[in-house]
N, C-alpha and C positions, 0 to 999 in steps of 0.2 A: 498616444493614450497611456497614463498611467499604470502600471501593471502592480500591485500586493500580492505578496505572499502569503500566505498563512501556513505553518508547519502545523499538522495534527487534525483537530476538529471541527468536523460540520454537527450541524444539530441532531443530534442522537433517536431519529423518528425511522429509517431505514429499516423493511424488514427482507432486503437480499441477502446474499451471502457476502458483501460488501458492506458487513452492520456499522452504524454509525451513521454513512453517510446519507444524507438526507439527498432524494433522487439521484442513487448512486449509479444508476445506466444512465446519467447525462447530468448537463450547465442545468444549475435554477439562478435565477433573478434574484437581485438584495434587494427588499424591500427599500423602499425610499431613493432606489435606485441612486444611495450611496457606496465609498469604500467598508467595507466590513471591520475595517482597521482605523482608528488614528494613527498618526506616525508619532512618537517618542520622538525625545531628545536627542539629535545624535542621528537620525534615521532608527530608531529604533521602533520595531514595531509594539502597537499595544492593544490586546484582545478586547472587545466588547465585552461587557457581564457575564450574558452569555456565555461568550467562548471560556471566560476563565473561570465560570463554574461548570464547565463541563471538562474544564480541565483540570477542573479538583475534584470532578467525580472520579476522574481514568487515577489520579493519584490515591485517591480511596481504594481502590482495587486491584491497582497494581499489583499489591503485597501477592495477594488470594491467585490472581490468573499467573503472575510471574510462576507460583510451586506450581499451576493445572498445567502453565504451558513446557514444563519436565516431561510431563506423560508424553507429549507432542513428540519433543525430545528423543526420548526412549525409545519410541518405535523405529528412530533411524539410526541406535547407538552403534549396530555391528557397520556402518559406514553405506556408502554410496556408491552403486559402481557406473550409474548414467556418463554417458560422456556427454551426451546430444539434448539439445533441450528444442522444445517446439516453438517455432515464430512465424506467426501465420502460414503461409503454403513451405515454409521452410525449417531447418533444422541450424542453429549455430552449435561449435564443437567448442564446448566450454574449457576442456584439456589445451583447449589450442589458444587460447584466450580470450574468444570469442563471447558474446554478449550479445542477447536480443532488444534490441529498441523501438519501443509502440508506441505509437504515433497514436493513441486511443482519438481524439479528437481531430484528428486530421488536420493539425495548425501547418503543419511544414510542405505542404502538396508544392510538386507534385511527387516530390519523395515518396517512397512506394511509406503505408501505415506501419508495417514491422520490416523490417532489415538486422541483418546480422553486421557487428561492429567490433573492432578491436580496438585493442589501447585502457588506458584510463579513463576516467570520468569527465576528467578535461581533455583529451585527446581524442574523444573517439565518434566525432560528430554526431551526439544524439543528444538532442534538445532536451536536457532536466533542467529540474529546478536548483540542481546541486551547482549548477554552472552559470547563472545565471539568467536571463529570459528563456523559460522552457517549458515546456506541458508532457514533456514525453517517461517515458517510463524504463529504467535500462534494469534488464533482468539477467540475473548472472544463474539463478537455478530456477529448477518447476516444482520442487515437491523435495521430500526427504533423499531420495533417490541420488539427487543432484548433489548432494553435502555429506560432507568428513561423517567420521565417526564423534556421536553428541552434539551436531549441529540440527539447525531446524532451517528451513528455508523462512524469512519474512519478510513481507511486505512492507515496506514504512510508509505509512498514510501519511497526505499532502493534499491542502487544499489551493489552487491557482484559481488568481482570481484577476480577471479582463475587465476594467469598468468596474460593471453591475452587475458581472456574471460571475456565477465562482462552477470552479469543475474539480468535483472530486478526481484523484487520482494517486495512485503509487510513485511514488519517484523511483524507488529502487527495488530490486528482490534480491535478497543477499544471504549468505549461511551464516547463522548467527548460532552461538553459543544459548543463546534466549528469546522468544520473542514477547516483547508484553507491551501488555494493553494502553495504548488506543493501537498498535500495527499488529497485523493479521499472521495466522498460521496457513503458510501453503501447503497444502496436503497432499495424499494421496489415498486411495482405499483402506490401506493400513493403519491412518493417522488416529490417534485417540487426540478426539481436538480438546483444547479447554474450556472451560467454562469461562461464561460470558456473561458480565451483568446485565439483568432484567434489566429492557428497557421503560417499566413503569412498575414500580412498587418496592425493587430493591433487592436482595437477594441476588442467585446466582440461577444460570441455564445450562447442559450441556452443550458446546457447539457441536455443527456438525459438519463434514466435509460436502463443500455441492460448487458448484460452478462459479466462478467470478460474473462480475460486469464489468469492470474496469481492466481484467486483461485478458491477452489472445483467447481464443479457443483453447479447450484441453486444461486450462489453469484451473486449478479447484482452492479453496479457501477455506478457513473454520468461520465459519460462519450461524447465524442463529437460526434454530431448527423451524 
């Protein structure tokens, strides 16, 4: 079976802490029970309408959430000192190289759903999308906690899609200097999250820090209030 990528956006109706994604705690159905995508010239992929005006809405706001997600920022400026980050019943030591890989959808059974991983991206047996056919999600922090001094922890939003299914997911959680919109701020109680474009009418929202669906336990997100 054919497998499509999509990097970025589902339809923007999502009201968890996983905004954006449309039925973000699980697979929905494409209508027409076609690919979401044509394929381009070249292999190259090419978005429905749809997808590219909602990906000119996330370039309309970018500017605005890129200065809200500083404050994000800010809260973790005096640095990190977590060494251990949480993966399902376990702990990988991110000092040591170590990396958690979530299996959210259980494609790789009977591999356990989160395992601790070392190596690269290409080296380190966990099924992303950065590497080719993958659904899994490799986490290198949890929260500000996890990152340098002026990093943010974020998610980069990814859509996989099997068929006629598509499943929202993270591919990576990484310490970035910035996170902005459409990928998420991982938080922690401390977090001043950013603001989030309303999703009907325009303007902006506070976000707020509350619980993922799309990763382990303990993982919190900026997400809309």
């Amino acid at each position: 079976m054919a497998v499509v990528y999509l990097a970025g956006l589902a339809a923007a109706c999502s009201s968890s802490g996983d905004l954006l994604f449309s039925g973000a705690g699980g697979p929905s159905t494409l209508s027409g029970g076609g690919s979401a995508q044509a394929q381009g010239a070249g292999g190259a992929s090419v978005a429905s309408s749809s997808q590219q005006a909602a990906s000119s809405q996330a370039s309309s706001v970018q500017a605005v959430t890129s200065v809200a997600a500083s404050t994000a920022v800010s809260s973790a400026a005096s640095g990190g000192n977590d060494k251990l980050i949480d993966c399902g019943e376990m702990t990988c030591d991110i000092t040591a190289g170590q990396a958690c890989c979530y299996d959210k959808y259980g494609f790789y059974k009977p591999q356990p759903q989160t395992k601790c991983v070392t190596g690269d991206i290409y080296n380190d047996n966990c099924e992303t999308m950065q590497t080719g056919w993958g659904a899994a999600t490799r986490i290198e922090c949890e929260g500000p906690a996890s990152c340098g001094s002026g990093e943010v922890c974020c998610a980069r939003r990814k859509t996989f899609f099997d068929g006629n299914q598509q499943y929202p997911l993270y591919d990576q959680l990484t310490c970035q200097k910035s996170c902005n919109y459409p990928d998420i701020v991982v938080c922690d109680a401390n977090t001043t999250c950013p603001m989030l474009p309303k999703q009907q009418g325009g303007g902006f929202v506070q976000g707020v820090c509350q619980q993922s669906s799309l990763l382990p336990k303990k993982y919190l997100v900026c997400g809309y209030p």
